[in-house]
N, C-alpha and C positions, 0 to 999 in steps of 0.2 A: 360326690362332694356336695356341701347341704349351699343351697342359694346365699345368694347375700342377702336378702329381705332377712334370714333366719337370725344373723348377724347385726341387723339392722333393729330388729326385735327386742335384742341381748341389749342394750341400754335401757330398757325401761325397768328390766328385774336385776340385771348387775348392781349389789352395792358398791358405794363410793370403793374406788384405785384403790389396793393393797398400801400400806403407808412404806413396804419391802420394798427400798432404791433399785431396783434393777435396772440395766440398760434397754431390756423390751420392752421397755413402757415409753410411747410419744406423747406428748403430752404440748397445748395449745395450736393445734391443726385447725386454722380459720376455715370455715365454709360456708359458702352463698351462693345461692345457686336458684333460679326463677323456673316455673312450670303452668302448663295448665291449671291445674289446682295447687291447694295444697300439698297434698299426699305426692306428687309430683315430684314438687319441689323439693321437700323435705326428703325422697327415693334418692334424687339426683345428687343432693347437697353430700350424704350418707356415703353417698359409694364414691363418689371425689376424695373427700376427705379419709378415708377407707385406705384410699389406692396412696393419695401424698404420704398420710403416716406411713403405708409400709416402704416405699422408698425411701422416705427417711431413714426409717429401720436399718435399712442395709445399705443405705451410705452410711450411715452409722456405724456398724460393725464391721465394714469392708475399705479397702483401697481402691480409688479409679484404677489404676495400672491392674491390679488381679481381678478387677472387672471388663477389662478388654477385653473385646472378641467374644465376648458371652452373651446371653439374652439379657443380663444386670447391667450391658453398659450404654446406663442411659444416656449417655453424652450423644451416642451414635443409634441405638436403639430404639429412644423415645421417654417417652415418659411410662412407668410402668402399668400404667392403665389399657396400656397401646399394645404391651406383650403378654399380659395374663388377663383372664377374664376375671367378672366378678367373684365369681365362685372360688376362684384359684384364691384370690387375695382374701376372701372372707375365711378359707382351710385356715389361715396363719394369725388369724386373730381370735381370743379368747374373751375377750371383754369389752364394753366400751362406758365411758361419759360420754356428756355433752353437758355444755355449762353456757351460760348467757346466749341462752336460744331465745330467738323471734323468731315470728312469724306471721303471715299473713295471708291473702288467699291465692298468692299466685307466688310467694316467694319466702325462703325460707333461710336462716344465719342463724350462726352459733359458732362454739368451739368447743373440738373434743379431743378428748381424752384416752389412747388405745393400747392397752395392755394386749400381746401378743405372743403366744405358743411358743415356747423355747424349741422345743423338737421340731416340730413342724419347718423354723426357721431355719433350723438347722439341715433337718434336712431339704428345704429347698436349695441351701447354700451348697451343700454335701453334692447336691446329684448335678451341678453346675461346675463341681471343681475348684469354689472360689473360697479360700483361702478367708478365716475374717478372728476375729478378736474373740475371747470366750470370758473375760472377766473385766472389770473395772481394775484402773487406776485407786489409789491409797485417795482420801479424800482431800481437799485445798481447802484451807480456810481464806478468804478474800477480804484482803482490807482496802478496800477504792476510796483513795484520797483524788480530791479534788483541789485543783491549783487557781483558785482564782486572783490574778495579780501577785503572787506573791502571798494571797491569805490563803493559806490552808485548812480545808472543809473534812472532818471524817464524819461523823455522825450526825451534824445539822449542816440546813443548807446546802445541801450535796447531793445536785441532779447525775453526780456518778455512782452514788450510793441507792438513788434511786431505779438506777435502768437495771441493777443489779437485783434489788427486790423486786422489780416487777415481771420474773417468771422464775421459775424453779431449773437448779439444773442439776437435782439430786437424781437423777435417771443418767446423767450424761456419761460418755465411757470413762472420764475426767471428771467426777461431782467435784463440785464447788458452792461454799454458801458462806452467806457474809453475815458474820454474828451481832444480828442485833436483837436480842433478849434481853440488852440493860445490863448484862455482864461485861461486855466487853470496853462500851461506854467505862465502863470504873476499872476498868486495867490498862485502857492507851489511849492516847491522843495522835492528833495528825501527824502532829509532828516528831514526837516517838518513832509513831510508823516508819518516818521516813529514815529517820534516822537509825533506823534500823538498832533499836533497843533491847537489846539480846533479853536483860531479865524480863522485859515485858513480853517479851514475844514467846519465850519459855512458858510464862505463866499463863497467855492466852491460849497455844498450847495443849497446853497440861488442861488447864478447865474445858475446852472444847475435846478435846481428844483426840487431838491429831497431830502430824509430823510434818506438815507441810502448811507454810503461811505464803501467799502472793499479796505483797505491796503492789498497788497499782496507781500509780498518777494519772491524775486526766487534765487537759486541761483546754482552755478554748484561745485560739488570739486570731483577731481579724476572719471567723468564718471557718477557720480550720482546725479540727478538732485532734488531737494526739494525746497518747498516753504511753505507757511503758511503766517499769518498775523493777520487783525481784522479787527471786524465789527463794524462799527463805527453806530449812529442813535441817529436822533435828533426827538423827538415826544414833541405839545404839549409845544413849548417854557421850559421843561424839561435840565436837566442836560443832557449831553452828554453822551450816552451808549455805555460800548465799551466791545462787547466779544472775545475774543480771540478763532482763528482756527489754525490746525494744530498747528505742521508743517509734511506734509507727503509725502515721497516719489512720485516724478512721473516717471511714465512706458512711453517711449516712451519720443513724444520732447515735446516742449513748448508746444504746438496745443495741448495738450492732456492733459497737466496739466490744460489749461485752458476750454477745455470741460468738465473735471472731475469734475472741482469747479462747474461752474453753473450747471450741472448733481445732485450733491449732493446737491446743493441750492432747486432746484427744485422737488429733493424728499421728503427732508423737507419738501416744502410748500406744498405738497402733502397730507403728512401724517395728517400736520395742518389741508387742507381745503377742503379736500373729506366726503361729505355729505353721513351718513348711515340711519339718521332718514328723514325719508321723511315727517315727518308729520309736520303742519304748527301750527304757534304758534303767536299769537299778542304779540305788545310790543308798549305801551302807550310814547313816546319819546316826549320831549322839545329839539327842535335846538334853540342853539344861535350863534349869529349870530353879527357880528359890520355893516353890510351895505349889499346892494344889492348883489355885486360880490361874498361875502361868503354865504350869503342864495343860492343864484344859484349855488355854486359851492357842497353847503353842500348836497343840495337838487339834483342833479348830481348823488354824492357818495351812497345814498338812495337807491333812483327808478333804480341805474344801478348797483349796487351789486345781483349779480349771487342768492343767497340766497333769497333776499328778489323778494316776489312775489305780494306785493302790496304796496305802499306807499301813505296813503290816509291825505289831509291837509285839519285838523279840525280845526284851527283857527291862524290868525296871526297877529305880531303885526310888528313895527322898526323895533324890535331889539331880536324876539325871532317867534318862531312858535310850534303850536300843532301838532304832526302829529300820526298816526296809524299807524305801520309798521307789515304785515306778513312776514314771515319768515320761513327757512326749516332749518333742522339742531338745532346744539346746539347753544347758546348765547353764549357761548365761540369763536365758527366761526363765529359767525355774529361780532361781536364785532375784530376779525382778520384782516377779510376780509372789513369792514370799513376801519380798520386805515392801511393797504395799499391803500387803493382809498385817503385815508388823512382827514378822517372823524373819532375822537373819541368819542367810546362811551363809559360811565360812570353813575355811579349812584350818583349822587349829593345827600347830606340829607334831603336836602328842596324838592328839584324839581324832583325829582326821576333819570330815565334813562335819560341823556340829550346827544346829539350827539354836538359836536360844532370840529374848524378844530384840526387837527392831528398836523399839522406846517406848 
């Protein structure tokens, strides 16, 4: 296995993070760390933040519970530094940043950035038994409204709109980003948001390219900070769906209320779409389809869903196609995990299982 120095190396020729959302990518891992010298400290700082990212990583993709009783359960365990050496943890990494680095001659800070080996991951996960996620959630559009008094804050003046831009969570197993390009500013206001304005929320939407909007309120009184809101979702030209979250306290500032939320988003989708049967199952499917760009896009959704392990095209026509689909897991997660890519499927009475788009 190659050192970690060798890894440690790889950020000075690695160019900037692939712009490709993926969940293997950690991203803002503080590190500080003091030494002898320089070179020291900046070894030490490296392999700290080395070790946090890849634990994150796989709390990330994994459940405490099917990390019991394994070397992964760091509750009982330790920290993962404590159970793999350097070397082991540098195998699992492919790349790195580091951004807003000092330095000095005995002490060394920064924060980095770690894109990391999908196989490698996997097979660490693989050869321990532990069971973990293999795709992303459908993407959230975030509108954090802020409640001050009674005046409602969406795009000015909005330190909840703030702790929301100040980190990314296009890697998260649940991406989430809050539109502010100046588009969205000219299609709703707070109070729309809140009131939940179907055509605005359509048309935001529709311009952003998604099916799923979270309202969120925040608000502050006497010291204690809460928020809550709803989950808006458009599937399938369908009514508008809207569940209701919270409202619950947050510990700590904004930053934390809004790590909390997509944390719990992404446990959900966890529990949703971690595969325990491994055994493969055919499923006889009709795609329909209006034209070229949705057969391409449907057929996309298919052959790149995490679950399915083959997708074979027996016959086609305009405006419809035959296809063979394997598959792992239940029909119930296969049928999930489509309609976040934006592919639904359904059993028609005539035509049986047909996939056609989601929205």
């Amino acid at each position: 296995m190659r050192p970690i120095f060798a890894a440690i190396c790889l950020f000075f020729a690695i160019p900037a993070l692939a712009s490709a959302d993926d969940p293997y990518t950690i991203l803002g891992v503080s590190i500080d760390a003091t030494g002898s010298n320089a070179l020291e400290a900046q070894t030490l700082a490296m392999r700290r933040g080395q070790a946090m990212a890849a634990q994150r990583l796989i709390e990330r993709l994994t459940l405490p519970e099917d990390r019991a009783g394994t070397p992964l359960d760091f509750g009982s365990a330790g920290a993962i530094d404590s159970i793999f050496d350097d070397s082991a943890i540098a195998e699992l990494i492919s790349g790195l940043q580091i951004d807003n680095e000092q330095r000095s001659a005995t002490r060394y800070l920064g924060e980095l950035a770690v894109n990391f080996d999908r196989r490698a991951v996997v097979r660490l996960l693989s050869s321990y038994g532990v069971p973990f996620v293999e795709s992303q959630a459908r993407p959230t559009l975030v509108l954090p409204v802020y409640d001050a008094g009674g005046q409602f804050y969406l795009w000015d003046e909005n330190p909840w709109l703030s702790a929301w831009t100040s980190r990314s969570y296009a890697h998260a197993l649940a991406p989430m980003a809050v539109p502010v390009d100046g588009r969205g500013r000219a299609i709703i206001s707070a109070r729309e948001a809140l009131g939940l304005d179907e055509a605005r929320l359509r048309e935001l939407a529709s311009v952003y390219g998604v099916s799923r909007i979270a309202v969120l309120r925040a608000q502050e009184r006497e010291g204690v900070r809460r928020m809550g809101g709803f989950l808006v979702s458009f599937d399938a030209g369908a009514e508008m769906v809207v569940d209701t979250w919270g409202p619950e306290t947050v510990y700590g500032g904004w930053r934390d209320g809004a790590l909390g939320f997509v944390v719990g988003r992404e446990n959900a989708w966890k529990r949703e779409a971690i595969v325990r049967n491994t055994a493969t199952e055919d499923l006889r499917v009709t795609v329909i389809y209006g034209g070229l760009g949705e057969w391409q896009s449907l057929q996309g959704a298919l052959t790149g869903a995490s679950l399915v392990t083959n997708a074979r095209l027996d016959a086609m026509s305009r405006d419809g196609a035959l296809m063979t689909v394997s598959y792992r897991g239940a029909l119930e997660q296969l049928t999930s995990e489509l309609a976040e890519r934006g592919a639904a499927l359904e059993e028609h009475p005539g035509l049986g299982w047909v996939v056609r788009s989601a929205f």
